[in-house]
C-alpha positions in Angstrom: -2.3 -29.0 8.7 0.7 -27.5 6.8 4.0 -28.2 7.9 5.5 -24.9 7.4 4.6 -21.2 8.0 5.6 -18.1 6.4 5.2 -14.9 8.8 4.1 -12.0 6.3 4.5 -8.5 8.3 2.3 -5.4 6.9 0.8 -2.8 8.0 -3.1 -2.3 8.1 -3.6 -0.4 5.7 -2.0 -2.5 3.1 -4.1 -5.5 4.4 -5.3 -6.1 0.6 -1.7 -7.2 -0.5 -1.2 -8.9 2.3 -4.0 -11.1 1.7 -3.2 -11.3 -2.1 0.4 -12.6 -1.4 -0.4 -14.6 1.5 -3.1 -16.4 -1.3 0.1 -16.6 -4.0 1.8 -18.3 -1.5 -0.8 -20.8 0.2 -1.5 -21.7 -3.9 1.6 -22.1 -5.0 2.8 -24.8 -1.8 -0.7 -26.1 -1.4 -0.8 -28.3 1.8 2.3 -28.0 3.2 2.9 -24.0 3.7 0.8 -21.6 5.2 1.2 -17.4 6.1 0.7 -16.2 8.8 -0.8 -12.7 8.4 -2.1 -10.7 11.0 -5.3 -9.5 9.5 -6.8 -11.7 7.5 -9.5 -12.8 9.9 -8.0 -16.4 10.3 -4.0 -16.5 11.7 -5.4 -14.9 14.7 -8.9 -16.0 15.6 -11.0 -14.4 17.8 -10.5 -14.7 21.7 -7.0 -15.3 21.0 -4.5 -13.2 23.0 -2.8 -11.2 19.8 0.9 -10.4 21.2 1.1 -14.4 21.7 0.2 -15.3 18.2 2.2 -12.4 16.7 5.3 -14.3 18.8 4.3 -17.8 18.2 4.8 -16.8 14.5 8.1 -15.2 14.4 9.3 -17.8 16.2 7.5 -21.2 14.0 8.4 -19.7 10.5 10.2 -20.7 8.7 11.0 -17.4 6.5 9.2 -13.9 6.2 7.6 -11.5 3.5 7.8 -7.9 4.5 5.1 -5.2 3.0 7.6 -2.4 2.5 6.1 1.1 1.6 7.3 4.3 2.0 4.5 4.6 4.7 5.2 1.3 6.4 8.8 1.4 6.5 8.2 4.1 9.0 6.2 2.0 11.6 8.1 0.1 14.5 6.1 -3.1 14.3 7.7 -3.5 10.9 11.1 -3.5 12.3 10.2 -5.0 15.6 9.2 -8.2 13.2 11.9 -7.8 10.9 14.4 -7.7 13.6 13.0 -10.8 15.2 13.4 -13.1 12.1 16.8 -11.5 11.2 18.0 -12.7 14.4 16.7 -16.2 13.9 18.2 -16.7 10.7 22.0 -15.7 12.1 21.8 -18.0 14.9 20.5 -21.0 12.3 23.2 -19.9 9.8 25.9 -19.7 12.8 24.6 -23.3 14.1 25.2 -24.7 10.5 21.5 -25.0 9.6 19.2 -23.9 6.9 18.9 -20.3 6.1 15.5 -18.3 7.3 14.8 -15.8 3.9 13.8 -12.4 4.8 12.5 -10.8 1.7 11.1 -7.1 2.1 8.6 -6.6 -0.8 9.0 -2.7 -1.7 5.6 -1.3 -3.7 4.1 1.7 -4.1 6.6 4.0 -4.7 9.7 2.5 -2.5 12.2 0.4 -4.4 15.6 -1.8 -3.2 17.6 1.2 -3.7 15.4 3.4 -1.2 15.6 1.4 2.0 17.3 2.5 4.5 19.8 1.0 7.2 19.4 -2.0 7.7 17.1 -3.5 5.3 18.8 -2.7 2.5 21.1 -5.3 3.0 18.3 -7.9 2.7 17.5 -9.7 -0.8 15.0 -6.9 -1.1 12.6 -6.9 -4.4 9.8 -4.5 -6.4 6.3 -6.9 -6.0 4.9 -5.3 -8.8 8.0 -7.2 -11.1 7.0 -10.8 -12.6 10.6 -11.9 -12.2 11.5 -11.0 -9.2 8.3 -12.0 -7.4 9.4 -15.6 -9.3 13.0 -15.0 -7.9 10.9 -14.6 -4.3 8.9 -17.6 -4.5 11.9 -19.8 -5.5 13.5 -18.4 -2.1 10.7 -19.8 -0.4 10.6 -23.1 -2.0 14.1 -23.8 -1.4 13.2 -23.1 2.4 10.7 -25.4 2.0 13.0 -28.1 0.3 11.1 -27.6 -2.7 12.2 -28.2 -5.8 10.7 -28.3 -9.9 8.9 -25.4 -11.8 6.5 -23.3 -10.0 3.0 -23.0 -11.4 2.3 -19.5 -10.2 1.7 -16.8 -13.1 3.8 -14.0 -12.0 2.3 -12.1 -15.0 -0.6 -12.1 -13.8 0.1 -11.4 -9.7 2.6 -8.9 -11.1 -1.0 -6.5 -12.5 -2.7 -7.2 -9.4 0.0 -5.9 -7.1 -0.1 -3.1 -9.6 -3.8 -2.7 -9.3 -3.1 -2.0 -5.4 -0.5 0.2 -6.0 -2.7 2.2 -8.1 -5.6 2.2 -6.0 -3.1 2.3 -2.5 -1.4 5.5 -3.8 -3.2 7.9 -6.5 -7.0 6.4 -4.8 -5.8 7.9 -1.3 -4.3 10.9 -3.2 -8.1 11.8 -4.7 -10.0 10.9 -1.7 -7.9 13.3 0.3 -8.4 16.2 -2.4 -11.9 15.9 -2.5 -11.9 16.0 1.1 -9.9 18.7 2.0 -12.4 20.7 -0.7 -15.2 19.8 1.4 -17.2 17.9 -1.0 -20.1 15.8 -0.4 -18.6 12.9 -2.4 -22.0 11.0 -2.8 -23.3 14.5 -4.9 -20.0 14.8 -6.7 -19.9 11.0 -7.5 -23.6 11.6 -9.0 -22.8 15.0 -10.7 -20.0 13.3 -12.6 -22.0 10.0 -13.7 -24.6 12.4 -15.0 -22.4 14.1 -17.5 -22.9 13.8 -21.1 -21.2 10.5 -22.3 -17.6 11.9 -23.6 -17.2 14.6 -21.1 -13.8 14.3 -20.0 -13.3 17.4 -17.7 -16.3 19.2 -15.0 -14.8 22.2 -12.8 -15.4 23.1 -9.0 -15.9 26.1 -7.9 -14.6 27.1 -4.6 -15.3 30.2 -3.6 -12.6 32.1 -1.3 -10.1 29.6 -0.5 -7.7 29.8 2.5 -4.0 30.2 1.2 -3.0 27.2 2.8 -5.4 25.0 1.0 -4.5 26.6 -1.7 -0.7 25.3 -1.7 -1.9 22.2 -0.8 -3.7 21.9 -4.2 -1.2 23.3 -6.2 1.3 20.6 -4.6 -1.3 17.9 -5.7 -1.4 19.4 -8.8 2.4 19.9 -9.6 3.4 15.9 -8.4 0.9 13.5 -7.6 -2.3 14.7 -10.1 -0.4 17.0 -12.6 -2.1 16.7 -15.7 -5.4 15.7 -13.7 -6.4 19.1 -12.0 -6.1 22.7 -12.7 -6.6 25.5 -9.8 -6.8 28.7 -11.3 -7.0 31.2 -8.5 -8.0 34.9 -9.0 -8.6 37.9 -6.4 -6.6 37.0 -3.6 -7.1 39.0 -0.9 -8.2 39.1 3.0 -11.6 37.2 4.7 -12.6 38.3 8.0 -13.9 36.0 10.0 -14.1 34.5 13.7 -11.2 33.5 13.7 -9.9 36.5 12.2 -8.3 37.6 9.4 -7.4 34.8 6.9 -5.8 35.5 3.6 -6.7 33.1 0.3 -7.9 33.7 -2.8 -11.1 32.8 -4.8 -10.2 29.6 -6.6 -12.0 26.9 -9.0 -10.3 23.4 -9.8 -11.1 22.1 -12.8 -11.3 17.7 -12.8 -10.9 14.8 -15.2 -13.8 13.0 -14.5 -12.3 10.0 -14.7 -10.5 10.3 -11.3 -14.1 10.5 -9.6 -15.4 7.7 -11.4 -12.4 5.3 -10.9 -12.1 6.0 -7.2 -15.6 6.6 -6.3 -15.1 3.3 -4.3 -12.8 4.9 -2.1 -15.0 8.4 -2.2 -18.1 7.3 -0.9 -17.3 5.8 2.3 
């Protein structure tokens, strides 16, 4: 059994990095740290009473790792956690003993500089950075009473949390496109693996398109996919239907490929 335990706080949605670090970590002190994280199928076994565990955590560990996002940062089991561990580490600091690290890990689009009050007073660093995920892990092992050179490739954990960034942040961007167009992603999937080899671009055709789908796409198309889609709208008008009259436009979007083929993963679920 280890003798230490590093609480790592997330959200669900970011379960895959919190199972990558929580693996970092357990490899890098093998034997005598483990993390606790919430979702991985094994700090919390089944039958367990979950609020308990979550507590017994908090209270064990011996420092924290916090999933920061610019989606998570907004969720109040985040700061509930963080505020728990915070608290711990000023009493052990006001009763002269070791410092509890609380290290946010900011990926996918939120950095050190973006976190608000509180937290960005906290040795905050970007996960997808080899040398600060190295300055993290030597936090830890001085917690620990660690000490030597750690064996960890940061290069290399550095391109995985990239990976999930990738996948976390432009995958959910696609998958919400090509559903709010109403496509049956298993036909699109197959339409674009059935292209000639070298076809870079396939268009959709909408049909009339409501206005507000329309700005929606054109938002999409001006931040997150510029230079991935192209909406070219023409014959805007009025459609009468049940619901009345609803203005839009005839519209077509024209698609790298490659964005179907890369995230067809997340597509087809």
């Amino acid at each position: 059994m280890a003798n230490y335990q590093i609480f790592l706080s997330h959200i669900h949605e970011e379960k895959n990095l919190a199972v990558l670090i929580k693996q970092a970590i357990e490899n890098e002190f093998s034997g005598f740290v483990e993390v606790f994280v919430s979702s991985d199928g094994t700090s919390i076994p089944a039958g367990s009473n979950f609020l308990n565990r979550i507590e017994d955590g908090l209270i064990s560990c011996i420092g924290a790792v916090y999933l920061i996002s610019p989606v998570s940062v907004k969720r109040s089991w985040i700061s509930f956690e963080l505020g728990a561990v915070w608290i711990r580490n000023a009493q052990s600091i006001r009763n002269e003993k070791s410092e509890i690290p609380t290290l946010p890990f900011c990926h996918s689009n939120m950095t050190p500089s973006n976190l608000p009050q509180p937290i960005c007073n906290l040795n905050a660093i970007l996960a997808n950075q080899a040398s600060q995920l190295e300055f993290a892990f030597r936090s830890i092992q001085s917690a620990v009473g660690g000490k030597g050179v750690l064996r960890t490739d940061f290069d290399l954990l550095a391109k995985k949390v990239v990976a999930f960034e990738k996948e976390y942040t432009l995958g959910a961007t696609v998958a919400d496109l090509f559903k709010s167009l109403g496509c049956n992603m298993s036909e699109l999937i197959e339409h674009c693996e059935l292209l000639p080899p070298g076809t870079k671009k396939t268009t959709l055709v909408l049909g009339f398109t409501p206005t507000e789908l329309i700005q929606k796409i054109d938002k999409y198309q001006q931040n997150e996919l510029a230079g991935k889609i192209h909406l070219v709208t023409k014959d805007s008008g009025l459609s009468i239907g049940s619901q009345g009259a609803i203005g839009g436009a005839d519209a077509s979007v024209t698609i790298d490929v490659a964005l179907v083929l890369e995230f067809k993963a997340q597509l087809n679920i």
